[in-house]
N, C-alpha and C positions, 0 to 999 in steps of 0.2 A: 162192105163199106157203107156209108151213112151218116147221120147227124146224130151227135154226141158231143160233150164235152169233158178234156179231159188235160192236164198239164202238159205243159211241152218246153223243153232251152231252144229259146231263138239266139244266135250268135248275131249281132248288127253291125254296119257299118257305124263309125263316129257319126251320120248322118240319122241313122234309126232306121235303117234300110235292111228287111235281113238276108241275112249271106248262108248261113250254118245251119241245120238244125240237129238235135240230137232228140231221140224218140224213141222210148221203150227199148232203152238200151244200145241203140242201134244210130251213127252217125251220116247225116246225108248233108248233099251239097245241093245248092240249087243250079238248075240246070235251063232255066231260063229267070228273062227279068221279071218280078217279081210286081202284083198289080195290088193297090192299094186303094180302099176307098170304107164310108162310115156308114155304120147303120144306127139308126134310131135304138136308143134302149128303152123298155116298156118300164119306165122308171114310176110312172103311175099304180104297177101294179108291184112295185118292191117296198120294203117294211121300212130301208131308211131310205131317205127322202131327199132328194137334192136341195140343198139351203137356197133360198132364195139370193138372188144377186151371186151366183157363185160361177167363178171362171167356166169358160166354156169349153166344151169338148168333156165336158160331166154325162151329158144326155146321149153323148153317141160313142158305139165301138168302133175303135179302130181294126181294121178286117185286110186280111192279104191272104193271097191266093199265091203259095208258092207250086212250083212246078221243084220236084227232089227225085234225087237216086240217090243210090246206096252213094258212101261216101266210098267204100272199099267193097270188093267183092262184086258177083252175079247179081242182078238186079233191075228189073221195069223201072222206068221214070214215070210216076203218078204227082196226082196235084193234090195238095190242100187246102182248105181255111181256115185260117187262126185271128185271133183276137191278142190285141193290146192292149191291156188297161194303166193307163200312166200314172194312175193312183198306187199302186199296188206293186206295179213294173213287174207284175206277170203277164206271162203267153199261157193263151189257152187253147187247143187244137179244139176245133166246131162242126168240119167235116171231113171228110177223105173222096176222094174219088177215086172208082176201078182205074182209072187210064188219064194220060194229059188229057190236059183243055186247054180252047185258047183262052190266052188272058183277055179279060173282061165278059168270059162267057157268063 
């Protein structure tokens, strides 16, 4: 387990909250609530450039730490991080962890 990036379907509520995920074939549910908060993107070092005066929430990811099991079958409940990008309206999975954690660790 570790830090990578790699595609992931987040399922949301109508609210942008996510509820579902599906990963590498395999369907999980979250199994607790789901903790959300932004990090800075190092947009000084990317090739295109955020336009000056441009809506906000350009400079930062959106980041949640779900806690999942399997959705069906045997299965650990382990945590991730994933990214939102509301330009693009992709998920992108950031890390995994061996085991839960508490949210906001």
């Amino acid at each position: 387990m570790g830090m990578f990036t790699e595609g992931i379907e987040v399922t949301c509520t109508p609210a942008g909250v996510p509820l579902r995920v599906r990963w590498q074939g395999r369907d999980y549910r979250l199994v607790a609530e789901p903790h959300c908060w932004f990090e800075r993107r190092k947009w000084w070092e990317e090739k295109v450039r955020i336009p000056r005066g441009a809506g906000a929430g350009l400079a930062d990811y959106e980041m949640w730490r779900l806690q999942l099991a399997p959705l069906r079958g045997p299965g650990e409940s382990f945590s991730v991080d994933v990214s939102f990008d509301p330009q693009s309206t992709r998920w992108r999975l950031v890390k995994t962890h061996e085991y839960p954690l508490a949210l906001g660790a």
